[in-house]
Each structure stands twice: as C-alpha cells, then as structure tokens.
N, CA, C and O atoms as a Tripos MOL2 file, in Angstrom:
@<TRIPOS>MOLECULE
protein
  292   291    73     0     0
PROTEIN
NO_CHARGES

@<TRIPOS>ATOM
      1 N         -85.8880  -56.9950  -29.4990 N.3       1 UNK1
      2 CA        -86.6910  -57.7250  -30.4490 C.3       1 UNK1
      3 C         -85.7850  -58.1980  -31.5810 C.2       1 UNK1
      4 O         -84.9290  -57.4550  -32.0610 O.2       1 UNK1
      5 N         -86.0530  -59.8580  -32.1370 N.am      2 UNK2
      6 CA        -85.2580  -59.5950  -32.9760 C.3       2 UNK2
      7 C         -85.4510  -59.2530  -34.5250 C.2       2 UNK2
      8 O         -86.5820  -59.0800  -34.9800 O.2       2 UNK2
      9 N         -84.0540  -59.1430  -35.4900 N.am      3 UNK3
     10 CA        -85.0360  -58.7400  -36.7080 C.3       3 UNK3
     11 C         -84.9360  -59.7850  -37.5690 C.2       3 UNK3
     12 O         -84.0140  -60.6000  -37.5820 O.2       3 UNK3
     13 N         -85.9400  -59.7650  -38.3340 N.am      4 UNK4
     14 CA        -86.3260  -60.5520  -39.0170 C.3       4 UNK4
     15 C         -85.7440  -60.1120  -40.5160 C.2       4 UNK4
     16 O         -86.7920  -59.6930  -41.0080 O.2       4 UNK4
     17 N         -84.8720  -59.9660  -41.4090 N.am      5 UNK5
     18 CA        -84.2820  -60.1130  -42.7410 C.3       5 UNK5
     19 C         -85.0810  -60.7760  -43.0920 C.2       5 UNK5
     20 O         -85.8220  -61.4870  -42.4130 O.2       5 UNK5
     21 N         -85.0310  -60.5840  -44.6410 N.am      6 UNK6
     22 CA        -84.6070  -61.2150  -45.9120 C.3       6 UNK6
     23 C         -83.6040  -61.5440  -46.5840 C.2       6 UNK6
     24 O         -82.5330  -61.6710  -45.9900 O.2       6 UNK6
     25 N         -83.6620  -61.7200  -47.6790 N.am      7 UNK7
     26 CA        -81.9620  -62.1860  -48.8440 C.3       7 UNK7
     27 C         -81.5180  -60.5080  -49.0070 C.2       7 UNK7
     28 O         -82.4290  -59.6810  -48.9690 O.2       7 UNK7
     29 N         -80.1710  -60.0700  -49.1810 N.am      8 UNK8
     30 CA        -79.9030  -59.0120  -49.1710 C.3       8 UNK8
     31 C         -78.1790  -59.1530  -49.9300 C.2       8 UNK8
     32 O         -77.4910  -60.1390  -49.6670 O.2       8 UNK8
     33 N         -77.7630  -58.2580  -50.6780 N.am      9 UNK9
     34 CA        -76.7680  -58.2120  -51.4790 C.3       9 UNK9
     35 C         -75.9550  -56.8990  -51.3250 C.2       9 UNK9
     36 O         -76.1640  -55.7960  -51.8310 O.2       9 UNK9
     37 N         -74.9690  -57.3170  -50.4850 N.am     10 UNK10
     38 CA        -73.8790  -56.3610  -50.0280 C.3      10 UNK10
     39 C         -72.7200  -56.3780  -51.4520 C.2      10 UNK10
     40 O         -71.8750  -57.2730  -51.4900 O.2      10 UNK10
     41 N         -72.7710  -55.5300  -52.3510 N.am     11 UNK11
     42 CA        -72.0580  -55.1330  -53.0770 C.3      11 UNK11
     43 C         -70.3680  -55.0220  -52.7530 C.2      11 UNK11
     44 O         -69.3250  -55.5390  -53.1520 O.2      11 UNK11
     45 N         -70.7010  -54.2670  -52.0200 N.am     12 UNK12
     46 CA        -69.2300  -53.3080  -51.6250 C.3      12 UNK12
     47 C         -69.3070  -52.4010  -50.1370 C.2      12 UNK12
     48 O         -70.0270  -51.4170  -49.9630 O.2      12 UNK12
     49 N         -68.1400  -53.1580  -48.8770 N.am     13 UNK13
     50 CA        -68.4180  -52.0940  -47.8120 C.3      13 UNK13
     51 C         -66.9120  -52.0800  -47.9930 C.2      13 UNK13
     52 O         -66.1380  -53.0180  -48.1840 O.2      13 UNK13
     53 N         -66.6300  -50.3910  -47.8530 N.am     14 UNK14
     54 CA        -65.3880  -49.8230  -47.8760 C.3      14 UNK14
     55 C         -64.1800  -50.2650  -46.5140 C.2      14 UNK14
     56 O         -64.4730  -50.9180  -45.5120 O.2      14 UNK14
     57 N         -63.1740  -49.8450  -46.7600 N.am     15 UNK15
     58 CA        -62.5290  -50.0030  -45.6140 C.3      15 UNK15
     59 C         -62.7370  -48.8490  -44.5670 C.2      15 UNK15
     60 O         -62.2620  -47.7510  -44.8570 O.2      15 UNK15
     61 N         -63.3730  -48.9930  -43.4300 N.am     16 UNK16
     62 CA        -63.3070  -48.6660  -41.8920 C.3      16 UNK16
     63 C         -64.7710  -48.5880  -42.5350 C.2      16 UNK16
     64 O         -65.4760  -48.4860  -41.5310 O.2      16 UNK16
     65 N         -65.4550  -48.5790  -43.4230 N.am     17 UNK17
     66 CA        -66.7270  -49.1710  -43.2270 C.3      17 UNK17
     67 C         -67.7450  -50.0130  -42.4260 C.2      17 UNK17
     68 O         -67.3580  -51.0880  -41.9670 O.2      17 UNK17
     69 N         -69.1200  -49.5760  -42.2070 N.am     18 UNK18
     70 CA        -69.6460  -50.7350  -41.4740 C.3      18 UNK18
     71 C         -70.4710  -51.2790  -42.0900 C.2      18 UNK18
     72 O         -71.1330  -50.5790  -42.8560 O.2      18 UNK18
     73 N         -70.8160  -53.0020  -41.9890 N.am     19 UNK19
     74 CA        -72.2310  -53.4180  -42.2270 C.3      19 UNK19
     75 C         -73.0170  -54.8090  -41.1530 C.2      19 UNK19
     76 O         -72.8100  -55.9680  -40.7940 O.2      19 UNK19
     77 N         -73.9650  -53.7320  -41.0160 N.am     20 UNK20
     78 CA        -75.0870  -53.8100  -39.9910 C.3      20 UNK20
     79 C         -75.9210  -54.6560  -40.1290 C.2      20 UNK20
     80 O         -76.9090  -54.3600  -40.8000 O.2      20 UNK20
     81 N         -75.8050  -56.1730  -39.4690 N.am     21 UNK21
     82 CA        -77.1800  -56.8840  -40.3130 C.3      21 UNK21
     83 C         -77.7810  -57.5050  -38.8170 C.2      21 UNK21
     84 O         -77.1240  -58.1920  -38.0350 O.2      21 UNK21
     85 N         -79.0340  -57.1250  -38.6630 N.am     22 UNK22
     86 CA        -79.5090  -57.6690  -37.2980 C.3      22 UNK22
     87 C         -79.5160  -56.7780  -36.1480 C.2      22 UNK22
     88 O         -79.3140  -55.5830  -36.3600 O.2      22 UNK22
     89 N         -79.7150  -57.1790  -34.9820 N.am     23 UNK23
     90 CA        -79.7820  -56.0550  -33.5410 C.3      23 UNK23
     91 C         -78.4250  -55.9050  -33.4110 C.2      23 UNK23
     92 O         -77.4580  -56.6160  -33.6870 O.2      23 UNK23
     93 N         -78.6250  -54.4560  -32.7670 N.am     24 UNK24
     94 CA        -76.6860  -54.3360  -32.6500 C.3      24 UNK24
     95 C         -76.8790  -52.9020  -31.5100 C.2      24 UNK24
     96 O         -77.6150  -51.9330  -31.6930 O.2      24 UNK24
     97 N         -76.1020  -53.1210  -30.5080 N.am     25 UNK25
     98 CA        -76.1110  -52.1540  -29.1510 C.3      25 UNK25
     99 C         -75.8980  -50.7960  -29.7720 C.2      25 UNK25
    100 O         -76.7260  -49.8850  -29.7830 O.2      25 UNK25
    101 N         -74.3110  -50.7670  -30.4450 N.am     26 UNK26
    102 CA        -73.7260  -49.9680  -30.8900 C.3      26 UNK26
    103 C         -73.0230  -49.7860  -32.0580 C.2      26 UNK26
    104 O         -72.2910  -50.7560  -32.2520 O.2      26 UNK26
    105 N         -72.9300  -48.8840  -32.9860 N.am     27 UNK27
    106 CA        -72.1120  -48.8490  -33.9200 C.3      27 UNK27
    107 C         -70.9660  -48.0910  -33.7680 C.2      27 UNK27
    108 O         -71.3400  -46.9240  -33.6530 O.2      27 UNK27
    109 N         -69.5640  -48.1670  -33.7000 N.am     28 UNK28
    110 CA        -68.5360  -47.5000  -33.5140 C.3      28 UNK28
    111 C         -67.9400  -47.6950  -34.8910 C.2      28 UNK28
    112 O         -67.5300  -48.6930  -35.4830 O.2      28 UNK28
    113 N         -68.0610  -45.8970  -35.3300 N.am     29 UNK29
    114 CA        -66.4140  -45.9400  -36.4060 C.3      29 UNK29
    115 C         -65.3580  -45.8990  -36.0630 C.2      29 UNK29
    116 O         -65.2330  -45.7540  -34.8470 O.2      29 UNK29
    117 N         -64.2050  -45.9860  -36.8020 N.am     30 UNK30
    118 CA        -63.1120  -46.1970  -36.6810 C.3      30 UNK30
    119 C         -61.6810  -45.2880  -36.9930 C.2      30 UNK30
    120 O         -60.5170  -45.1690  -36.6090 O.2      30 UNK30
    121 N         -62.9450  -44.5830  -38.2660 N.am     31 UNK31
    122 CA        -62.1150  -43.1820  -39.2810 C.3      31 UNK31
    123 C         -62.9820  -42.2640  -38.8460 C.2      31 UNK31
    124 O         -63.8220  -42.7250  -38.0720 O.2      31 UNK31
    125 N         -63.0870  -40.8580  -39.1310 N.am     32 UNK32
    126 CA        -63.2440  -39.8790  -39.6640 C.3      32 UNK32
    127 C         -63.0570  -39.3130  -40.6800 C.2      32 UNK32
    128 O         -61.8310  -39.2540  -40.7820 O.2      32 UNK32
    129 N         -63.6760  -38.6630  -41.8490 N.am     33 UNK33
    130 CA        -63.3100  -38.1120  -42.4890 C.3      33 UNK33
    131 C         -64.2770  -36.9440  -42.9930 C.2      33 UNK33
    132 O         -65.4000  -37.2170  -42.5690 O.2      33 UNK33
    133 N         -64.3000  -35.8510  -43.6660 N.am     34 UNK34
    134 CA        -65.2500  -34.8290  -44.1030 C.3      34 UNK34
    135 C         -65.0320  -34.5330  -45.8000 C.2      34 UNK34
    136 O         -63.9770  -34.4140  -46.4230 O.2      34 UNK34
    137 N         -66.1900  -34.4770  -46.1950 N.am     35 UNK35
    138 CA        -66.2480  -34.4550  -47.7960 C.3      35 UNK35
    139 C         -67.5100  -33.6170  -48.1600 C.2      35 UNK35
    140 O         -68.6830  -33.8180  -47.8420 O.2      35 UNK35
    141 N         -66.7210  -32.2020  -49.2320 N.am     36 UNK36
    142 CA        -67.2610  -31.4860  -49.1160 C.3      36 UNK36
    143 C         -68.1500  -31.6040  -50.7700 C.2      36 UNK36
    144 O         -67.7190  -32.2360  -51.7350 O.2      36 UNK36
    145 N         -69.5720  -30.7400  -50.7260 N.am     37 UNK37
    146 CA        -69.6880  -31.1170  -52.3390 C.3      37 UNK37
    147 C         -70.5880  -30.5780  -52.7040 C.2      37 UNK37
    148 O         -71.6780  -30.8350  -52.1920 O.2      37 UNK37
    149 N         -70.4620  -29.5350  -53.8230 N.am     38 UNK38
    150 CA        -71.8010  -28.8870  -54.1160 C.3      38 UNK38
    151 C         -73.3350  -29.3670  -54.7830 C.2      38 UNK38
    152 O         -73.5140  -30.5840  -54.8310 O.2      38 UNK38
    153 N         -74.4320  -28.4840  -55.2930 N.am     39 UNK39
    154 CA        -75.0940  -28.9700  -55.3360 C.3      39 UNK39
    155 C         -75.1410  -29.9560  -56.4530 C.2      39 UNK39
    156 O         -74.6720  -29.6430  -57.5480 O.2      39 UNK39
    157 N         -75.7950  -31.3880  -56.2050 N.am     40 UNK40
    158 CA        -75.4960  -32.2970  -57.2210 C.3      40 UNK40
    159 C         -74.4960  -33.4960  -57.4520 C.2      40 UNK40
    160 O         -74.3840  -34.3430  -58.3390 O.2      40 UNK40
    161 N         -74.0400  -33.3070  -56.6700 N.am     41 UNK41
    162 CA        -72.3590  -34.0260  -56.8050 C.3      41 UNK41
    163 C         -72.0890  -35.0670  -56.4780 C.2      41 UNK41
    164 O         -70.9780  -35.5540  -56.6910 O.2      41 UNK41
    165 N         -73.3240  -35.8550  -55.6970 N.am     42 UNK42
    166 CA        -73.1020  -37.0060  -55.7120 C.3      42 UNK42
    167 C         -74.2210  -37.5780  -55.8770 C.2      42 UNK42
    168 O         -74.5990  -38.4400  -55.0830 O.2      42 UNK42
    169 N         -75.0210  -37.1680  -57.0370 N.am     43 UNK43
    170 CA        -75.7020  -37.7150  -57.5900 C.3      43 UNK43
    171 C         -75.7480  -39.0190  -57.9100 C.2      43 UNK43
    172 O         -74.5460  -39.2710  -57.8230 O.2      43 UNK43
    173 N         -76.3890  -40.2940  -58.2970 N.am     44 UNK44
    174 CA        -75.8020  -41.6160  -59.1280 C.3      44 UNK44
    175 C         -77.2640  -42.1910  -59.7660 C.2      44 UNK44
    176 O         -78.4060  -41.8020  -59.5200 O.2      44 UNK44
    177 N         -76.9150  -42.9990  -60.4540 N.am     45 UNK45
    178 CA        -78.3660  -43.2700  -61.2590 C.3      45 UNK45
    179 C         -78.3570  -43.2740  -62.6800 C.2      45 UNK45
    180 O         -77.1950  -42.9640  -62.9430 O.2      45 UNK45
    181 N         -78.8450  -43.4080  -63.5460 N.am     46 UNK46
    182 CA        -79.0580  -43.4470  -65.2950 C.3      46 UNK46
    183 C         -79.8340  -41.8040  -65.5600 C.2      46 UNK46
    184 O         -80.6100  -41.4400  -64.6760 O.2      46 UNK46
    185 N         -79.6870  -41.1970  -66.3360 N.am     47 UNK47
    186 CA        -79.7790  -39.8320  -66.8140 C.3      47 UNK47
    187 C         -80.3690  -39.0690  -66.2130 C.2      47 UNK47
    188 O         -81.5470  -38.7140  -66.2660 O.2      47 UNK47
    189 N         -79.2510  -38.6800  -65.3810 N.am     48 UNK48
    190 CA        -79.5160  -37.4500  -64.3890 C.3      48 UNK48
    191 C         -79.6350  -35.6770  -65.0890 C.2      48 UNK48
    192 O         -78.9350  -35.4140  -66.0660 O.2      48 UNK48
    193 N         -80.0900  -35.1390  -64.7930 N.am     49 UNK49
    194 CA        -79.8080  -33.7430  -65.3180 C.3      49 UNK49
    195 C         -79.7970  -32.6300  -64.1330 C.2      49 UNK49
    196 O         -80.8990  -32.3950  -63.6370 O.2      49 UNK49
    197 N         -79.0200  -32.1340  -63.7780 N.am     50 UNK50
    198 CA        -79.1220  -31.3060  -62.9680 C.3      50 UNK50
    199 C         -78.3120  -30.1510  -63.5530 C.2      50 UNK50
    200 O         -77.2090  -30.1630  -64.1000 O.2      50 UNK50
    201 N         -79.4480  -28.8020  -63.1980 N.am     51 UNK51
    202 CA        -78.9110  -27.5280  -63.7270 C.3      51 UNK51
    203 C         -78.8610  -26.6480  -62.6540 C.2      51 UNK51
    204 O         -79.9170  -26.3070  -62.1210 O.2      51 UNK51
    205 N         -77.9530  -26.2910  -62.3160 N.am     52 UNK52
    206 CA        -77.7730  -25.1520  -61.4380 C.3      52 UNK52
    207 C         -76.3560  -23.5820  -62.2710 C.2      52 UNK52
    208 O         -75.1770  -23.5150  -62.6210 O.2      52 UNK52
    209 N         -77.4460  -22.7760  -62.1880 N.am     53 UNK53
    210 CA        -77.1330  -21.6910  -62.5440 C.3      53 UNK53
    211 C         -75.6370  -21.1780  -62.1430 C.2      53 UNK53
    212 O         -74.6640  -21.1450  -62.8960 O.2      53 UNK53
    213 N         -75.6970  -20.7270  -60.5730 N.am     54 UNK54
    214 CA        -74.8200  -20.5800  -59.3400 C.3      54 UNK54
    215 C         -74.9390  -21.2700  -58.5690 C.2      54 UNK54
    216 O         -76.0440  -21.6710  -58.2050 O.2      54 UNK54
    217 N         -73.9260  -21.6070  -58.1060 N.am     55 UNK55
    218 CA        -73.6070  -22.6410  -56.9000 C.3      55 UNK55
    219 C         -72.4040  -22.7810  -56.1000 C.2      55 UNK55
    220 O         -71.4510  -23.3440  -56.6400 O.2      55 UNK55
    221 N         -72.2720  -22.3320  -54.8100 N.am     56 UNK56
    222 CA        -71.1700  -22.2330  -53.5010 C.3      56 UNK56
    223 C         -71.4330  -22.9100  -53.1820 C.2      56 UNK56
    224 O         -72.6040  -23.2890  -53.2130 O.2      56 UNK56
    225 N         -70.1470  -23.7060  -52.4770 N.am     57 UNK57
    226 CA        -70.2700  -24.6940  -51.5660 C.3      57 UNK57
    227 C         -69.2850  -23.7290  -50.0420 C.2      57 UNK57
    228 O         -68.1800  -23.1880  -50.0690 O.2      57 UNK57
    229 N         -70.3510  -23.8790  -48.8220 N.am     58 UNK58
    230 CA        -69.1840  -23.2070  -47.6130 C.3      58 UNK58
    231 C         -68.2040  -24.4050  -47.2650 C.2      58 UNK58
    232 O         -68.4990  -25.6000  -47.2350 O.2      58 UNK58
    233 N         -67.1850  -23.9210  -47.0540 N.am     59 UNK59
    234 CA        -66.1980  -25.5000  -46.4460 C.3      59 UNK59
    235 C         -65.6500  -24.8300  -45.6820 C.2      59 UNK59
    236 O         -64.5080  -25.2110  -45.4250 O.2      59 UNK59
    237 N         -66.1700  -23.4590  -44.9000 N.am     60 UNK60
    238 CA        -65.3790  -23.2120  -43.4850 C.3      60 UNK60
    239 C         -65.8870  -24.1000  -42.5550 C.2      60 UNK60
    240 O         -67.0710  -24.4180  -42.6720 O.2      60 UNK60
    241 N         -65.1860  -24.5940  -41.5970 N.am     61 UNK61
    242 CA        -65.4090  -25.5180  -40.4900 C.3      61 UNK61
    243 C         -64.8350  -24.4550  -39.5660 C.2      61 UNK61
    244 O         -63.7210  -23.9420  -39.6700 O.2      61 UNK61
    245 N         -66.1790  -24.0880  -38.2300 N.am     62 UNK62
    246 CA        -65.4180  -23.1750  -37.2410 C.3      62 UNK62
    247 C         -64.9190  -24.2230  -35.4960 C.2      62 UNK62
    248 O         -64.5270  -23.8420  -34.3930 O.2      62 UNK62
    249 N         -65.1980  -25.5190  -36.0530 N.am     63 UNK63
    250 CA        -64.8770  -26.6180  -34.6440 C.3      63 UNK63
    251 C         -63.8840  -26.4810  -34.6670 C.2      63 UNK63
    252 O         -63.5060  -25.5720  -35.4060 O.2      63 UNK63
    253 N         -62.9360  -27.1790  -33.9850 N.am     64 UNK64
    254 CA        -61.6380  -27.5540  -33.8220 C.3      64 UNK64
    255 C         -61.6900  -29.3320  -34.3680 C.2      64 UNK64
    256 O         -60.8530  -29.9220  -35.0510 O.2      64 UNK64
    257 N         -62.9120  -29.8310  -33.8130 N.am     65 UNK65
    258 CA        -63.3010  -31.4160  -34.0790 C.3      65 UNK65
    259 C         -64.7190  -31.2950  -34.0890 C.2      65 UNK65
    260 O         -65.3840  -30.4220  -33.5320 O.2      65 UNK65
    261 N         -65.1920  -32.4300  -34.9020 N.am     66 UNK66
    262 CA        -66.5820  -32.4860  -35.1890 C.3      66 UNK66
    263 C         -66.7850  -33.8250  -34.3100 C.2      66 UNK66
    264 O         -67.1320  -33.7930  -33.1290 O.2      66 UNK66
    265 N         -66.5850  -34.7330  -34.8680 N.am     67 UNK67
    266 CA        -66.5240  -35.7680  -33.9200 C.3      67 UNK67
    267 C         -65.4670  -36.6440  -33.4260 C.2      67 UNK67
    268 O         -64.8740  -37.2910  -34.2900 O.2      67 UNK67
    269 N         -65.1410  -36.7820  -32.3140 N.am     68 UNK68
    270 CA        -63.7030  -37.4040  -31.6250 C.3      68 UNK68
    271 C         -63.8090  -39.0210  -31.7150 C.2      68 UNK68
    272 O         -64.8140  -39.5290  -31.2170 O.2      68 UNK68
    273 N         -62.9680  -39.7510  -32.2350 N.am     69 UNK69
    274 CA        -63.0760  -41.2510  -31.9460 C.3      69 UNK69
    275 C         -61.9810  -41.6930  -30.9330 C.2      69 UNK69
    276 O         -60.8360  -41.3150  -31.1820 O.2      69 UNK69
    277 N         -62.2260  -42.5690  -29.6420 N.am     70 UNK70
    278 CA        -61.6440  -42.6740  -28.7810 C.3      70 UNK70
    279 C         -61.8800  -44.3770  -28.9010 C.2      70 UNK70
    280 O         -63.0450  -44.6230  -28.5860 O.2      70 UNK70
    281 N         -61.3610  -45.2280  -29.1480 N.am     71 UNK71
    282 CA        -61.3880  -46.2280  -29.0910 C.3      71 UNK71
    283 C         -60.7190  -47.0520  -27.8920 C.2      71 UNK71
    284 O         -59.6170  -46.6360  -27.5350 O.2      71 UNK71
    285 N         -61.1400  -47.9550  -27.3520 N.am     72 UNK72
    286 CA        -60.4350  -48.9520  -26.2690 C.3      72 UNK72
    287 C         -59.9950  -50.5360  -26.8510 C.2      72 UNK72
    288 O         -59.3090  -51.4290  -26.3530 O.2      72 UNK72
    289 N         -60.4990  -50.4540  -27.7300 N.am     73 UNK73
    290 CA        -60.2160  -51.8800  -29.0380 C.3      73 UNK73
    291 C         -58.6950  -52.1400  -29.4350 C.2      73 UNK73
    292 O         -58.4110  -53.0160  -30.2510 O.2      73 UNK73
@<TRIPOS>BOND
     1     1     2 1
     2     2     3 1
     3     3     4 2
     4     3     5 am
     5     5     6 1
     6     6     7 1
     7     7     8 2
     8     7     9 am
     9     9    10 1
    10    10    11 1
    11    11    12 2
    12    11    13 am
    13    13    14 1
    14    14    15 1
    15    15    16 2
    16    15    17 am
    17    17    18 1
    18    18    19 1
    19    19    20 2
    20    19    21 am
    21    21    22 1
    22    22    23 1
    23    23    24 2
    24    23    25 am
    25    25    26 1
    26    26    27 1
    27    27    28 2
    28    27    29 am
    29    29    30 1
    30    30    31 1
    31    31    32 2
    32    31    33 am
    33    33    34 1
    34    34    35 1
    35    35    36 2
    36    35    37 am
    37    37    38 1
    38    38    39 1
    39    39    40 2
    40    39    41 am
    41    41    42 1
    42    42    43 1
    43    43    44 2
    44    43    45 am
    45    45    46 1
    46    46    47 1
    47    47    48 2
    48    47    49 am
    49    49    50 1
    50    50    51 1
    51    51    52 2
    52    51    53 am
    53    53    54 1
    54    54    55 1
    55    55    56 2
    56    55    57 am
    57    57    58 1
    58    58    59 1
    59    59    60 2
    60    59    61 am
    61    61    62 1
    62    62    63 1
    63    63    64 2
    64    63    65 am
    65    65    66 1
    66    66    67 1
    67    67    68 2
    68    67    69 am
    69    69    70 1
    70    70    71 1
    71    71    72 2
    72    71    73 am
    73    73    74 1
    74    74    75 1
    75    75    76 2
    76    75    77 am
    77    77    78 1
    78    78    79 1
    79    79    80 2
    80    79    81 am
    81    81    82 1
    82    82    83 1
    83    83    84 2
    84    83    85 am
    85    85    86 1
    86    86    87 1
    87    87    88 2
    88    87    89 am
    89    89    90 1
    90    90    91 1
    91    91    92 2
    92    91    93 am
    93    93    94 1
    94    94    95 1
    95    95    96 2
    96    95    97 am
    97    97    98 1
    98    98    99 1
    99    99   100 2
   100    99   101 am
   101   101   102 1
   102   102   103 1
   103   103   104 2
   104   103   105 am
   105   105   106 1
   106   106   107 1
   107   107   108 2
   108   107   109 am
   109   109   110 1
   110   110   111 1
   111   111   112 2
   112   111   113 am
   113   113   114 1
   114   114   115 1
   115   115   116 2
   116   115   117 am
   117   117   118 1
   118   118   119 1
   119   119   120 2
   120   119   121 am
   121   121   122 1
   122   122   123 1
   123   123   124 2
   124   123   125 am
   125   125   126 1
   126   126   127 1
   127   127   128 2
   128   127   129 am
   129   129   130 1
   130   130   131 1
   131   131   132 2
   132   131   133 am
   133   133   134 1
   134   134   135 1
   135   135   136 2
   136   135   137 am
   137   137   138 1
   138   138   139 1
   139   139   140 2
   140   139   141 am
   141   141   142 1
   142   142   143 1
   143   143   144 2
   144   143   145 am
   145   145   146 1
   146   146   147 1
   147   147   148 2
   148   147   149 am
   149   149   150 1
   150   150   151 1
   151   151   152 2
   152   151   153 am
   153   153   154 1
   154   154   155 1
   155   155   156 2
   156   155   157 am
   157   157   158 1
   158   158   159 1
   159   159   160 2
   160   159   161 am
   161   161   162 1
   162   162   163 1
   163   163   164 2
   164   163   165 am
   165   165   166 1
   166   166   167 1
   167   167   168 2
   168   167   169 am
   169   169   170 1
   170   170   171 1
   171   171   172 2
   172   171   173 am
   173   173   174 1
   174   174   175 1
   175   175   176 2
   176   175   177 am
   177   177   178 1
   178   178   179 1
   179   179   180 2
   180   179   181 am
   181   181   182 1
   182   182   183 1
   183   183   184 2
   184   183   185 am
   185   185   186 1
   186   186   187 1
   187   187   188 2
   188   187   189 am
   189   189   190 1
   190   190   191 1
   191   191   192 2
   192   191   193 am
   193   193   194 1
   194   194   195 1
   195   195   196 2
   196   195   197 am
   197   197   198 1
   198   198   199 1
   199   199   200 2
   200   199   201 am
   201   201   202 1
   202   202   203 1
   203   203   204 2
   204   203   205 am
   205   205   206 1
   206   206   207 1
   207   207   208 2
   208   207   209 am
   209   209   210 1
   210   210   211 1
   211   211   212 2
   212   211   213 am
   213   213   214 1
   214   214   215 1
   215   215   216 2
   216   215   217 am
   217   217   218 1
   218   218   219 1
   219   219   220 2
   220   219   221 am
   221   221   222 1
   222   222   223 1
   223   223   224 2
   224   223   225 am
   225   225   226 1
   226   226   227 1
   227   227   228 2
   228   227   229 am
   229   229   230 1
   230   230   231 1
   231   231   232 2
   232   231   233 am
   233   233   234 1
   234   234   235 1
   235   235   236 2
   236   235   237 am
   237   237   238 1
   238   238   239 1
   239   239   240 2
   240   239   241 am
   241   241   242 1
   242   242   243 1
   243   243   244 2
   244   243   245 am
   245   245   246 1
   246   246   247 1
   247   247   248 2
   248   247   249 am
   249   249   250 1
   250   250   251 1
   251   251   252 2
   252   251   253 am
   253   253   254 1
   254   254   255 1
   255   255   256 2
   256   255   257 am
   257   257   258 1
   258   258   259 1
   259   259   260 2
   260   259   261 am
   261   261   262 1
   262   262   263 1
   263   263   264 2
   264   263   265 am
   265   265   266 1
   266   266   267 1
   267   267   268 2
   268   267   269 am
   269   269   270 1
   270   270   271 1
   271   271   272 2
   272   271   273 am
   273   273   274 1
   274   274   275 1
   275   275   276 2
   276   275   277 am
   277   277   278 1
   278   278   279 1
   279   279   280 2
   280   279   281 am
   281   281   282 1
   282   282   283 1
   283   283   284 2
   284   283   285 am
   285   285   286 1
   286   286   287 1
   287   287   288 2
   288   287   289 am
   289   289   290 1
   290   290   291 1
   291   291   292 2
@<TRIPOS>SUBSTRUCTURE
     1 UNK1         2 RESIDUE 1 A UNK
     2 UNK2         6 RESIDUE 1 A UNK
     3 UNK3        10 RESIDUE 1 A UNK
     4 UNK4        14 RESIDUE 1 A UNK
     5 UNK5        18 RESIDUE 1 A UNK
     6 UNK6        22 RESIDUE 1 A UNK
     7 UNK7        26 RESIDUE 1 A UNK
     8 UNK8        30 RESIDUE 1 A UNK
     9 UNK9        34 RESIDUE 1 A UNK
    10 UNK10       38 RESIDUE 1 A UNK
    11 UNK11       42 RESIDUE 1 A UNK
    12 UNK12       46 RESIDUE 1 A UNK
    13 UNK13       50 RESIDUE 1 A UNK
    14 UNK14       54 RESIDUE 1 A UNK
    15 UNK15       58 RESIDUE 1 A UNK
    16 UNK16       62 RESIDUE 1 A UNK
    17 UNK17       66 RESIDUE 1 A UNK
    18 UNK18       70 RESIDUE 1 A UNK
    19 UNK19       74 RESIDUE 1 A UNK
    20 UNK20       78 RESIDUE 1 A UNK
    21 UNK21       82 RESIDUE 1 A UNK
    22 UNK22       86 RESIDUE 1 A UNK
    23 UNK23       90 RESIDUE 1 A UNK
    24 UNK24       94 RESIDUE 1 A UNK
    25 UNK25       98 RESIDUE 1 A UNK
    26 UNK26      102 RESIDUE 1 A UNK
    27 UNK27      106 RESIDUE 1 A UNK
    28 UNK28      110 RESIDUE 1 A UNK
    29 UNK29      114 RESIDUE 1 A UNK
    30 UNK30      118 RESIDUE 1 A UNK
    31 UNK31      122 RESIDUE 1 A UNK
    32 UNK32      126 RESIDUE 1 A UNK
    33 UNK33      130 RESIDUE 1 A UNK
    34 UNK34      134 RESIDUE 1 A UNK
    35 UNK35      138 RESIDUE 1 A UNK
    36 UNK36      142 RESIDUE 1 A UNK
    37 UNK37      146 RESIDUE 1 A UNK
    38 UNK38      150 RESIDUE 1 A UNK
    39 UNK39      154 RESIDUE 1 A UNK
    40 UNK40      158 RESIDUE 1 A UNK
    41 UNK41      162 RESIDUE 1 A UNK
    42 UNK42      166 RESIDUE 1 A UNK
    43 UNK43      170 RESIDUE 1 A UNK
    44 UNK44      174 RESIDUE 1 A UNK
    45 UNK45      178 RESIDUE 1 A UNK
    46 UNK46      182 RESIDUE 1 A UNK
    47 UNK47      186 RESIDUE 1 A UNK
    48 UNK48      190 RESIDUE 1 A UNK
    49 UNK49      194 RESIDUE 1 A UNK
    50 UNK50      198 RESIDUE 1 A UNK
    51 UNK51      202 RESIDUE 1 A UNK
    52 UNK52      206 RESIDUE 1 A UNK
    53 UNK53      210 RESIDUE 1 A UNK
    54 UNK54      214 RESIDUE 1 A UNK
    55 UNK55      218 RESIDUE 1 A UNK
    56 UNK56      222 RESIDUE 1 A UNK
    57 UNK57      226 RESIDUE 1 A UNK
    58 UNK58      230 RESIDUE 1 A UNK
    59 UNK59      234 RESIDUE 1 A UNK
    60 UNK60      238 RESIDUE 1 A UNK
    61 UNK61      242 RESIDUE 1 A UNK
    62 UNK62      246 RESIDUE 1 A UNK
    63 UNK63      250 RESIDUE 1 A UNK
    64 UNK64      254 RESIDUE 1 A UNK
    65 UNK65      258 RESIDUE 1 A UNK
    66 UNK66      262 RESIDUE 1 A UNK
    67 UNK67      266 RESIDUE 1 A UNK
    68 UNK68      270 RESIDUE 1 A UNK
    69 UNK69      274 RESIDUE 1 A UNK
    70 UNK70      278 RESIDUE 1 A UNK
    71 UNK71      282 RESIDUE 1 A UNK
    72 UNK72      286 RESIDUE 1 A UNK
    73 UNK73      290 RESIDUE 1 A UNK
C-alpha cells in the first residue's frame, strides 16, 4: 500500500543514520554502536526536572555480539 505523507522537516540525520520516507522492504544499518545511560539522561525539552535519589546504571554485556552487520553492498 502506498503511503500517503505530508510536509515533514528533517532537521538532522547523523552519519550511518537512516531516513525513511515512504514503503521500504528493508532497513539495513551500517554501524553499531551501544550507549549506556542512567535514569534521565537523555532527557530533551524546556524545564525538565528529574530527581532521582539513587541510581545504577548495569553496563555488563554477557553476549559476545548483540547484533552482527554483514553487509553485501
């Protein structure tokens, strides 16, 4: 089916970024990467308040790989 948009305002797509406009089979990344972050931290917006007392973040990873990119491109 196809899609039907509107007007739309792409700011900013990063490098190995994607942007998706319309039907699309597949999306393949290109990078990997993992980013770790406790509670709050990537908050964004005009006057945020966030209070946290205590706060851990776990960043053991017990995979070897989370996800593999195998490209033929």
């Amino acid at each position: 089916m196809p899609a039907m948009i509107g007007a739309f305002k792409a700011i900013s797509v990063s490098a190995g970024g994607v942007l998706q406009v319309g039907d699309t089979a597949a999306i393949v990344p290109k990078g990997t990467s993992k980013t770790c972050g406790g509670s709050g931290t990537f908050n964004t917006g005009d006057f945020i308040l966030t209070q946290n007392i205590l706060n851990t973040t776990n960043t053991i990873d017990m995979d070897a790989s989370d996800q593999n990119i195998a490209s033929g491109l």
